[in-house]
C-alpha positions in Angstrom: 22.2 24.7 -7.1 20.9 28.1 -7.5 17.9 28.7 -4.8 15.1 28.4 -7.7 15.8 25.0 -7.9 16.3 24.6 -4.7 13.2 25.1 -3.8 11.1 23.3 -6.9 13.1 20.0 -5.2 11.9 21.2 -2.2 8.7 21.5 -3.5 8.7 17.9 -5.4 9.7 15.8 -2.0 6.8 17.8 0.1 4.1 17.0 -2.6 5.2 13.2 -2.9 4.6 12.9 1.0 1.4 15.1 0.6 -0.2 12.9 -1.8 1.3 9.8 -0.5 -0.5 10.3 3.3 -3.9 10.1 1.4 -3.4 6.8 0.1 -3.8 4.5 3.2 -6.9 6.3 5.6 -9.3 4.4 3.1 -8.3 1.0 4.5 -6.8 1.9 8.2 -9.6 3.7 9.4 -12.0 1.0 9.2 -10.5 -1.7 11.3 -10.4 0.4 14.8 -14.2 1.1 14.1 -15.1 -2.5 13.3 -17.0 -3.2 16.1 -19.3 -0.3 15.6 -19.3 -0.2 12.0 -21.0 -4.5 12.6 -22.9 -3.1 15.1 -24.9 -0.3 13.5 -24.9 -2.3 9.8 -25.5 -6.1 10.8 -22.5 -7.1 8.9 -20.5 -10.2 9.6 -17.1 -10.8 9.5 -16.6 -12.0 6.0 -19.4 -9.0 5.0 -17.1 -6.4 7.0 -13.8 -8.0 5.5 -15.0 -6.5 2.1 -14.5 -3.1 3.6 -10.6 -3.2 3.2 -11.0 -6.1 0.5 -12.9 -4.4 -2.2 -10.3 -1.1 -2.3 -7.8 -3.3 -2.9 -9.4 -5.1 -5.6 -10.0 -1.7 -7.4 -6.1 -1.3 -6.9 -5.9 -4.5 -8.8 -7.9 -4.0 -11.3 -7.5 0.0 -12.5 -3.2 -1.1 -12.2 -3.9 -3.5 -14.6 -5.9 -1.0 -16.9 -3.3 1.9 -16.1 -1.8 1.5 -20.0 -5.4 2.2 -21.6 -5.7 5.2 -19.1 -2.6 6.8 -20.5 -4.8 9.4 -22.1 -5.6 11.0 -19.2 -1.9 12.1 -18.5 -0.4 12.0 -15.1 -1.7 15.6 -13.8 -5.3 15.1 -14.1 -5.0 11.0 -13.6 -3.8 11.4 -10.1 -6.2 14.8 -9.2 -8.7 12.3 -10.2 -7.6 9.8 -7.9 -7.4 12.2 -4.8 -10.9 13.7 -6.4 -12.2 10.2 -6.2 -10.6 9.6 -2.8 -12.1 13.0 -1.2 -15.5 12.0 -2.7 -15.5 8.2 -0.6 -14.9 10.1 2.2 -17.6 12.3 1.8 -19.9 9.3 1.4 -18.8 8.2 4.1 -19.1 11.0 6.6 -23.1 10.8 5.1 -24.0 7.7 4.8 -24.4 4.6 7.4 -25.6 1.4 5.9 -24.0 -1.3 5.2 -24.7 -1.2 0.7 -23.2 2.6 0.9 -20.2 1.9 2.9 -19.4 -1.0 0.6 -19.7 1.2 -2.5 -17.2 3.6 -0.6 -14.8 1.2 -0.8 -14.9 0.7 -4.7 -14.9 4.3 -5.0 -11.6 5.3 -2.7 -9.8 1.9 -4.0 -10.6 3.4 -7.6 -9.4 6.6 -6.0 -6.1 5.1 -4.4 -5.5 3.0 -7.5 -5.1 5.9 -10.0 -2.8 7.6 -8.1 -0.4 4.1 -7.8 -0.6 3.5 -11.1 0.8 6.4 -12.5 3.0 7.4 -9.6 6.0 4.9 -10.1 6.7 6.3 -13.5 6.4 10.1 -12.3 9.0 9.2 -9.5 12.0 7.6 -12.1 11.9 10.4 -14.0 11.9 13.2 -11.6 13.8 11.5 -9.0 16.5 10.2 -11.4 19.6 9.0 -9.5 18.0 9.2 -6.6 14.7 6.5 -7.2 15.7 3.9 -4.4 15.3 7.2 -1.8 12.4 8.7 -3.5 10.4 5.0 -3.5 11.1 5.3 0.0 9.7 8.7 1.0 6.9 7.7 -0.6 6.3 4.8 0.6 6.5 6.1 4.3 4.1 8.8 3.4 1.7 6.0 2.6 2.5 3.9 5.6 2.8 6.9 7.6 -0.8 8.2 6.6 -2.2 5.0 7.5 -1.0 4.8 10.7 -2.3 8.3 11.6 -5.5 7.1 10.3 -5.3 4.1 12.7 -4.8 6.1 15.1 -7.1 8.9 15.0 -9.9 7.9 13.3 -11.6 6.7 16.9 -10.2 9.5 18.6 -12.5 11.7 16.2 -15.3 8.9 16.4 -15.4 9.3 19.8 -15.0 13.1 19.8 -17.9 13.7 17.6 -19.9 11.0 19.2 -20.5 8.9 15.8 -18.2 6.3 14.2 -19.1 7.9 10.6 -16.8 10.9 11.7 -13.5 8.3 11.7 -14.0 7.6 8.3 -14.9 10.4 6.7 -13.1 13.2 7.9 -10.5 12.4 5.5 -12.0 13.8 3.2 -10.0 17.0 4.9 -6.6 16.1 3.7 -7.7 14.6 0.7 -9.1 17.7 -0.3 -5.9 19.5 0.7 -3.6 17.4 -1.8 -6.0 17.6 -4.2 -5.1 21.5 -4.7 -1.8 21.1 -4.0 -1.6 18.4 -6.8 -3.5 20.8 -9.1 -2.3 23.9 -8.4 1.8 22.3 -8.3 2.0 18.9 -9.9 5.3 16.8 -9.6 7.8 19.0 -11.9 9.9 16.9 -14.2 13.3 17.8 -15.0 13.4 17.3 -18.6 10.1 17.3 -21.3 8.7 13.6 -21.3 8.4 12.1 -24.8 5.5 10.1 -25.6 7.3 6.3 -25.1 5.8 3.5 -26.0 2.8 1.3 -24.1 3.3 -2.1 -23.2 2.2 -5.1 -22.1 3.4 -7.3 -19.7 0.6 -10.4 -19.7 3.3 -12.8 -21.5 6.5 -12.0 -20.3 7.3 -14.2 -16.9 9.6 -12.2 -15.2 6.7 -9.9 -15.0 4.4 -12.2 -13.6 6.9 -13.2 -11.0 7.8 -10.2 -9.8 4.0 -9.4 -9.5 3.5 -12.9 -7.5 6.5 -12.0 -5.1 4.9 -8.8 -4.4 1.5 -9.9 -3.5 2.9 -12.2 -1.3 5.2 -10.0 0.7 2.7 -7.7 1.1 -0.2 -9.5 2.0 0.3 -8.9 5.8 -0.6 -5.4 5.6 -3.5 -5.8 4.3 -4.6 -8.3 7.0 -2.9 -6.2 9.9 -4.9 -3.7 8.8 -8.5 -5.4 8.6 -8.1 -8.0 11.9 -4.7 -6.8 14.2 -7.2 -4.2 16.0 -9.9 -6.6 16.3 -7.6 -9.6 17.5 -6.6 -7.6 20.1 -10.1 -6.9 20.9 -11.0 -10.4 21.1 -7.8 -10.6 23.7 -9.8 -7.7 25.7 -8.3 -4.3 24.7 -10.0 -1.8 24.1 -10.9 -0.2 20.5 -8.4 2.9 20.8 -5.6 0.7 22.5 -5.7 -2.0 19.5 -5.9 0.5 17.3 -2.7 2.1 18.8 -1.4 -1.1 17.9 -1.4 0.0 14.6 0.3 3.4 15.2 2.8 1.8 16.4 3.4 -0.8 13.8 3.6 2.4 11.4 6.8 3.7 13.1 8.6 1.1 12.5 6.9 1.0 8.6 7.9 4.0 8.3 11.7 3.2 10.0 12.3 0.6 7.5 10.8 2.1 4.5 13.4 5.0 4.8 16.0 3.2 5.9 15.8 0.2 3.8 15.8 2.1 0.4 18.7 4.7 1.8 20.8 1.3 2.0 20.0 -0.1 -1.3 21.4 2.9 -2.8 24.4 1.5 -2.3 24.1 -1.5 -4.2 22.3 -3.1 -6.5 21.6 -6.4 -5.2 18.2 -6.4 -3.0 18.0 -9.9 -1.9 19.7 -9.6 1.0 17.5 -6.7 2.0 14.8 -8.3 1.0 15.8 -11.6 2.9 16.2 -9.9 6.6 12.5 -8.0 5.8 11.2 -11.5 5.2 12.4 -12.5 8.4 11.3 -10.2 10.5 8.1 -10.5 9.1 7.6 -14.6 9.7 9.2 -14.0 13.4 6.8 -11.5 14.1 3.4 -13.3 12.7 4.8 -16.6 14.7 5.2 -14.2 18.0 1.2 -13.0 17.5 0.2 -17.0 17.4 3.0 -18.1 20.5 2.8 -14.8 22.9 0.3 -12.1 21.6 0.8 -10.5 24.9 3.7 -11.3 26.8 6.1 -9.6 24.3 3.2 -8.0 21.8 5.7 -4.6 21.1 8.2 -6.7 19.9 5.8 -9.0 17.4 4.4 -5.4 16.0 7.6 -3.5 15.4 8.9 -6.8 13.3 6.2 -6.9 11.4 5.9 -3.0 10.9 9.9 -3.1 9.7 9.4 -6.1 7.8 6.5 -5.2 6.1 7.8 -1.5 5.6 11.0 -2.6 4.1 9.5 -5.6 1.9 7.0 -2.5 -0.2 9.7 0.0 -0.5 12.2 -2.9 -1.8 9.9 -4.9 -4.1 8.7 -1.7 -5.8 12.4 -0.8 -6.3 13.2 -4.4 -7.6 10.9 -3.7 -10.0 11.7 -0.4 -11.4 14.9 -1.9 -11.8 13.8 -4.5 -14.2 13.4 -1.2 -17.0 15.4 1.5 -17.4 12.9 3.8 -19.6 10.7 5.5 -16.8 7.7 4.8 -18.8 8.2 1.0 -19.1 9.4 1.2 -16.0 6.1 2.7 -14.4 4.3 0.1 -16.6 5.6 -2.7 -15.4 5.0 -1.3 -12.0 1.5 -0.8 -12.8 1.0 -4.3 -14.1 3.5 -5.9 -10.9 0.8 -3.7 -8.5 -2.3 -4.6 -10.0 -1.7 -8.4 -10.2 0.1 -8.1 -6.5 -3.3 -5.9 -5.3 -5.7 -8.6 -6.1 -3.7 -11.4 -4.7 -3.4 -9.0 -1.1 -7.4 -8.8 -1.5 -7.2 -12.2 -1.1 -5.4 -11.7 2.6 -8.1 -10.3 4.5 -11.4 -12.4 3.5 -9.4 -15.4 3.8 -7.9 -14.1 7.6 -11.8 -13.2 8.3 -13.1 -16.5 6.9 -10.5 -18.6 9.1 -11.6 -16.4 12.1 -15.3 -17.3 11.3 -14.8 -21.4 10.8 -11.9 -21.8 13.6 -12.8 -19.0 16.3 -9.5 -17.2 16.2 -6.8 -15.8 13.8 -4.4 -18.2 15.1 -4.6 -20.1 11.6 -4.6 -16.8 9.5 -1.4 -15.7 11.1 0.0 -19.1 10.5 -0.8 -18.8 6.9 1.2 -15.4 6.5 4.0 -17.2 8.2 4.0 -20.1 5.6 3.6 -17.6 2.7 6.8 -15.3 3.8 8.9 -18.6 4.4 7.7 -19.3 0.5 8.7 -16.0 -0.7 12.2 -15.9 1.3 13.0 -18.9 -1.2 11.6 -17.4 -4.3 13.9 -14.1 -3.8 17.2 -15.6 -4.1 16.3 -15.4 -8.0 16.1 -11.8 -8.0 20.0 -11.4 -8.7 20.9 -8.1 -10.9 22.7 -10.0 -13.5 18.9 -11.6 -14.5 16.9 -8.6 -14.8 17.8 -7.7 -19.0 18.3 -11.4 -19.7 14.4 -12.4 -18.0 12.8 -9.2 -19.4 14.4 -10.6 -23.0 13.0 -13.9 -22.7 9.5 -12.9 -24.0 9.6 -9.9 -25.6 6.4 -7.6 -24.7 3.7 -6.6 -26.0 3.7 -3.1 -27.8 0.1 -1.6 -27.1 -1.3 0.1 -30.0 
């Protein structure tokens, strides 16, 4: 490969991780801060649960738009998203009531939303041959960038003596990828023809898929809004429980490398799939049966399960279309149905800690919901993916 194009790859996998750390601070820098975000704005639980629920939402709901956004092109749609991202953080850093912080979320989900939309696509078609590794670079670089934000966000809190400085300091590297993105977008390999846009709403396969990966995913969302504050409740202090969630990451991270690298070997995901499932229910049941005794052990499960189950749903679904565009379509419509069903995860986990005391009965609800989806994945076999597209034909978008 002459050294040109040596580095322009190069230059490809650094700016996927760039932009992919900036997609996760949003949500994981709220949760360490809880107790002083409640504390300085009155909210309540369910009140402070909108904080990582309405971002999500917004990831729902702009997904689901993604095909009418296709006029804005992939270069300036995500440098709007990380434009949109830098400017919540901003807000943030300025503002301290409760109505402002709220509106912060809408604006960074918006933000974060964008950029997922359009990503999928961008990544099949520069990445070809090599999409399974790609989806999981990327996915680490999210996972990864949350769990920094976890992590740091009340080390700078504490640092600069105010809790507004964990959230919106952000804005730092937001800002960063936001040049980097305009200055060097994602090269692609070959010119991109214009495709076709499509709709999704009627074909089943789609739905499913978007189901199976709202379900599997829901326990980030909830780790990240309540695992800091559980462990609060059980008498650790906000940077230790917020650890917690650094340390989950590594093993996100682990498994969302690891995972993919495997399942470029095959094409069957089930059984991939099926051990990620596991290792999320064992760890959820360890949080209700011995949150302390053995509490390394319940994290790193769930970090690799719930690491491995993003990476490999994402990739199950690209696999479902072989065009890139369709592909990164269906992705978009899989992601915004899956996003609004994880909103769901942390109001409900907030609302079961207001009416029973405890998150015992929220983590018992993720357990039941990854048993469910363990079941639902032995349909995912390779020979079904042409024949359940087919079915229903979609809808071409004028």
């Amino acid at each position: 490969m002459p050294r040109a194009d040596r580095l322009d790859n190069l230059a490809a996998w650094a700016l996927l991780v760039v932009v992919g750390l900036n997609l996760r601070p949003i949500l994981a820098s709220v949760s360490p801060l809880l107790a002083d975000i409640r504390s300085a704005t009155g909210m309540g639980f369910q009140t402070a649960a909108l904080l990582t629920t309405l971002p999500v939402i917004c990831m729902g709901l702009v997904a689901l738009l993604s095909n009418r956004l296709g006029g804005l092109g992939e270069r300036r749609g995500i440098g709007l998203g990380l434009g949109l991202i830098a400017g919540a953080c901003l807000a943030r850093l300025l503002c301290g009531q409760a109505g402002p912080l709220l509106a912060t979320a809408l604006l960074g989900g918006a933000g974060v939303a964008l950029i997922q939309a359009l990503l999928p696509a961008v990544i099949k078609r520069r990445f070809e041959g090599r999409v399974a590794l790609a989806m999981g670079v990327y996915s680490a670089s999210l996972m990864g960038g949350g769990g920094m934000a976890a992590l740091t966000s009340p080390l700078l809190a504490h640092h600069f003596e105010h809790w507004q400085a964990g959230l919106g300091l952000w804005l730092v590297p937001a800002l960063l990828a936001l040049v980097l993105w305009l200055s060097r977008p994602l090269p692609s390999p070959a010119p991109v023809s214009g495709g076709r846009s499509v709709s999704f709403m009627g074909n089943r396969r789609a739905w499913l898929l978007a189901l199976y990966f709202g379900l599997v995913n829901c326990g980030y969302m909830s780790m990240v809004a309540w695992l800091p504050a559980y462990y609060q409740q059980l008498g650790w202090s906000p940077t230790r429980s917020g650890s917690l969630l650094a340390f989950m990451t590594i093993f996100q991270v682990i498994a969302a490398l690891g995972m993919p690298a495997l399942a470029q070997r095959g094409t069957d995901r089930r059984p991939l799939l099926s051990v990620s499932l596991i290792a999320q229910a064992v760890g959820f049941a360890g949080l209700i049966w011995a949150p302390l005794e053995l509490f390394a052990l319940w994290i790193a499960l769930i970090g690799y399960g719930l690491g491995a189950c993003f990476a490999l749903s994402l990739i199950l679904t690209l696999d479902h279309r072989r065009d890139p565009r369709e592909a990164g379509q269906l992705a978009a419509f899989v992601q915004g149905v899956g996003f609004l069903i994880n909103a769901v995860s942390p109001w409900l986990s907030g609302w079961l800690r207001e009416v029973t005391g405890s998150f015992t009965a929220a983590w018992l609800v993720l357990v039941v919901g990854v048993l469910l989806m363990l079941g639902v994945t032995r349909l995912f076999s390779p020979a079904s993916y042409r024949p359940a597209m087919a079915k229903e034909p979609v809808a071409e978008l004028g």
